[in-house]
Structures are given as structure tokens and as C-alpha cells.
C-alpha positions in Angstrom: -45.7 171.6 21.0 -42.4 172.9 21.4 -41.2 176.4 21.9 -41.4 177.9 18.3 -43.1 175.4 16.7 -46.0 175.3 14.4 -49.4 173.6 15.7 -51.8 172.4 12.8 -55.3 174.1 13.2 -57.8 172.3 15.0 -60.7 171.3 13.4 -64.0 173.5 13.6 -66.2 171.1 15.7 -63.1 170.2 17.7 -63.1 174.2 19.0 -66.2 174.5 20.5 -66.3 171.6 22.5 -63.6 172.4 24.3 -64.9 175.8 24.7 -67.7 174.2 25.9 -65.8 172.2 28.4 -63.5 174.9 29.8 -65.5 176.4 31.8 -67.1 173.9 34.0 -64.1 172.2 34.2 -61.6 175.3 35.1 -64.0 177.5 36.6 -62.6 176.8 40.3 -58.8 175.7 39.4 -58.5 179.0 37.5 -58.3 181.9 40.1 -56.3 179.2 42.4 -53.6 179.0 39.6 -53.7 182.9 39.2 -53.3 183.7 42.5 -50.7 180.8 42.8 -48.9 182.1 39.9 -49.1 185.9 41.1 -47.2 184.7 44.9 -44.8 183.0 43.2 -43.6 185.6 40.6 -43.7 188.0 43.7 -42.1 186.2 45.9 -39.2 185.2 42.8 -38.6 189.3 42.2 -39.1 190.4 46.0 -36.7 187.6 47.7 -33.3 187.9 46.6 -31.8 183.8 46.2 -29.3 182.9 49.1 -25.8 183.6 48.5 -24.0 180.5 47.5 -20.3 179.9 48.0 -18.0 179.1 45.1 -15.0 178.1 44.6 -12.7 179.6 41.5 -12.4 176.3 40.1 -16.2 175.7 40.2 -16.8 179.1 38.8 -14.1 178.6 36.3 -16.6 175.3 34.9 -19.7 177.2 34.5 -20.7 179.0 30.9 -21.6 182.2 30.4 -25.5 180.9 30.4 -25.1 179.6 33.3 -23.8 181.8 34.9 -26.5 185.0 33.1 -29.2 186.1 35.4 -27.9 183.5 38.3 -26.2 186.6 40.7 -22.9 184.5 40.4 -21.4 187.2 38.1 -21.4 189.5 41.2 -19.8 186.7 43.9 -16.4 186.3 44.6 -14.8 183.1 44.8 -14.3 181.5 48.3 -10.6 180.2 49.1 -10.5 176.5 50.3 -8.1 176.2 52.8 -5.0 173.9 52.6 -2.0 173.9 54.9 -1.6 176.2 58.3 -0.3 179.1 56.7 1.2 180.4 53.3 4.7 182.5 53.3 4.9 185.9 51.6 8.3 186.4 49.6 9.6 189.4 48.0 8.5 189.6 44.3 5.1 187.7 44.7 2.1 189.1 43.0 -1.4 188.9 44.6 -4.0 188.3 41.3 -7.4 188.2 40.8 -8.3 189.5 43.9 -12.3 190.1 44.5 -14.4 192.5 47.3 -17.7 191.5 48.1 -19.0 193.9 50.6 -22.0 192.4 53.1 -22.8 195.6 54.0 -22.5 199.6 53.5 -22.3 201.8 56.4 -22.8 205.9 56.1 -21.8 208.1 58.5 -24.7 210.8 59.0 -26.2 212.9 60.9 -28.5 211.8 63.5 -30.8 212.6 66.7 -28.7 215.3 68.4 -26.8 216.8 65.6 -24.1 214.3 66.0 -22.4 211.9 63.2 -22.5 208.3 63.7 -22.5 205.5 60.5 -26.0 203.8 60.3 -26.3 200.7 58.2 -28.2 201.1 54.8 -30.0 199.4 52.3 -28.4 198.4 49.0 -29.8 200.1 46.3 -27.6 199.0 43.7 -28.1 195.2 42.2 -25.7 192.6 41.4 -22.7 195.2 40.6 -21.0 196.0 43.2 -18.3 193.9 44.0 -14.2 194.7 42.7 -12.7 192.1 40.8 -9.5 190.8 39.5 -7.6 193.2 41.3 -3.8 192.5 41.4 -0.9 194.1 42.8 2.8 193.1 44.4 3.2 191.4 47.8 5.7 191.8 50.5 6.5 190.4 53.8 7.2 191.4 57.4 4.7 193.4 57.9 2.7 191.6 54.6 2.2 194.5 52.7 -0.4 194.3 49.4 -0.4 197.5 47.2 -3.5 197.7 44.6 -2.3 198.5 41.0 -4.8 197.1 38.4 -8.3 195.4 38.1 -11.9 196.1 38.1 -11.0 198.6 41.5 -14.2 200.6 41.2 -18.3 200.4 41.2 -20.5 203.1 41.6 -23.0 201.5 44.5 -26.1 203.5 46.0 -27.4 202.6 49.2 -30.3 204.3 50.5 -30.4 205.4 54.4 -33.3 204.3 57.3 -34.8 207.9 56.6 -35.0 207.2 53.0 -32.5 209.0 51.1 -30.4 207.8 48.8 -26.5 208.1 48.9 -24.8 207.5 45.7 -20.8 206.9 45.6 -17.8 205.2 44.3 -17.0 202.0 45.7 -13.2 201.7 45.0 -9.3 200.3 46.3 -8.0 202.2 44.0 -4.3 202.6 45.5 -5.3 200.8 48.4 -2.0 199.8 50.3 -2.7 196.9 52.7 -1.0 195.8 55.5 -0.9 192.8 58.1 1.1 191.8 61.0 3.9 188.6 60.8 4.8 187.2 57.3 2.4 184.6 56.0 -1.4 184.3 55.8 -3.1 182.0 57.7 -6.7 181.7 59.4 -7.5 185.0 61.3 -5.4 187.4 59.2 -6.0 190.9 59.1 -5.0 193.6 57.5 -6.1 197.4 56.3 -4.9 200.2 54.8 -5.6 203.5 53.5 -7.1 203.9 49.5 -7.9 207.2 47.6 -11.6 208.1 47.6 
């Protein structure tokens, strides 16, 4: 029967013959499928899928059920590379820009009394990246200033001795910048951002 739908009662002698049945039948299938069933949910909540690329126009075709519960919500869009490079002009707009951080590093304290940043475990799921940020663009050196989008996620990442750090992810204000005028494979650029 379907999800949802009514079954008619079985008949009474019907019942107990299959009761009857059951166990001889099941008796050794039964603790295979439970322990079968038991690895499987564990390792489907312990192991976090793959990250998949995506492309904006791929994600653009997906529906909101598709996308519900899939981890794409939290993935930023890959850009497919077309030419050798792509000028930057006065009065162009970046949009719909999107962070995905691969990793957090903390500075702390560690043998010695000295600082340095260790690498940490996310502790956060699924909600940390910064999206549709937008902002104005201009060349020689490229220069991106951050003025509107999603530009903050509060992200906790725990460190190797086990405690937890909470913060603010954020660009907000960030001001980019990037030697020559255009970008094309290899391009760098950084900037300061208020914290």
C-alpha cells in the first residue's frame, strides 16, 4: 500500500498463519537487517556527502525540494571559465558574490605560551557560507568594495583541545584588492574587513 493509504483488515485465520510463519522464516534475516539498517543510518548521519560542484545555472534549475536537506543551500556556485581574461571598467558591479570557507583557523595559545593559528573542527552545519554579496568594481589595481548581501554567519569551530570558539563570520566592508586590471586564472586579491 501506498504512503497514507488505507489497508483492508486481514482476515482472522489469515493472521495467525503468518504469525506462524514469521519466525522460522525471519529468525536469521532479522538481526542481519537490523544491524544492516543500524550501519547504514550511522554511517548516513556520521559521514558528511562529498562536496559537489555547481554551476549557477545548474543551481538556478533545481526547486526548493531539491534543493531541502541536499547541503546545496550552503555551496556556492563554481564559475566556468570562458576566455583568457575579463577587463574591469569603471562603473561595473560585482553581484551575487558567495564565500565558502574550506577551513577555519584560530590563532591560540599553545606549548610554550606562544600564539600560533591551529586548524579546527567546524561546529557549525550547513550555514556558514556569505552569499549574494555585491559591491562596485574598479580597475588598475582591481579594487572590489563589499556594500550589501548576506556578509555575515555566526560559525563555531571547536579547537584540537576541545573548546569551542564561537564568532562572526563576516566581509562586512571588506575592500578587496588585486594587481593589473582584469581577472583571469591565478588572481589574487585581499583586503582588510571590520570584525
Amino acid at each position: 500500500a501506498a504512503w497514507g493509504d488505507a489497508a483492508a483488515p486481514p482476515a482472522p485465520g489469515a493472521a495467525a498463519q503468518a504469525d506462524e510463519a514469521a519466525p522460522g522464516l525471519w529468525a536469521w534475516a532479522a538481526p542481519l537487517l537490523n544491524l544492516g539498517l543500524v550501519c547504514g543510518l550511522a554511517i548516513g548521519l556520521l559521514a558528511p556527502a562529498p562536496a559537489k560542484a555547481i554551476t549557477k545555472e545548474q543551481f538556478d534549475q533545481l526547486t526548493y525540494q531539491q534543493v531541502k536537506g541536499s547541503g546545496l543551500a550552503n555551496r556556492c556556485p563554481t564559475v566556468e571559465s570562458q576566455g583568457a581574461s575579463i577587463p574591469v571598467k569603471s562603473g561595473q558591479k560585482l553581484r551575487y558574490v558567495c564565500f565558502e570557507p574550506k577551513s577555519f583557523a584560530v590563532e591560540a595559545e599553545v606549548e610554550g605560551g606562544r600564539k600560533e593559528f591551529v586548524t579546527t573542527k567546524l561546529m557549525t552545519r550547513q550555514t556558514y557560507s556569505l552569499a549574494y554579496i555585491e559591491g562596485p568594481l574598479t580597475p588598475s589595481p582591481v579594487t572590489f568594495k563589499v556594500e550589501d548581501g548576506l556578509d555575515h554567519a555566526a560559525t563555531t569551530v571547536q579547537l584540537p583541545d576541545g573548546e569551542r570558539v564561537p564568532f562572526l563570520f563576516t566581509v562586512k566592508g571588506l575592500v578587496a584588492k588585486g594587481e593589473g586590471s582584469a581577472f583571469k586564472p591565478g588572481f589574487t586579491w585581499g583586503g582588510e574587513f571590520d570584525v
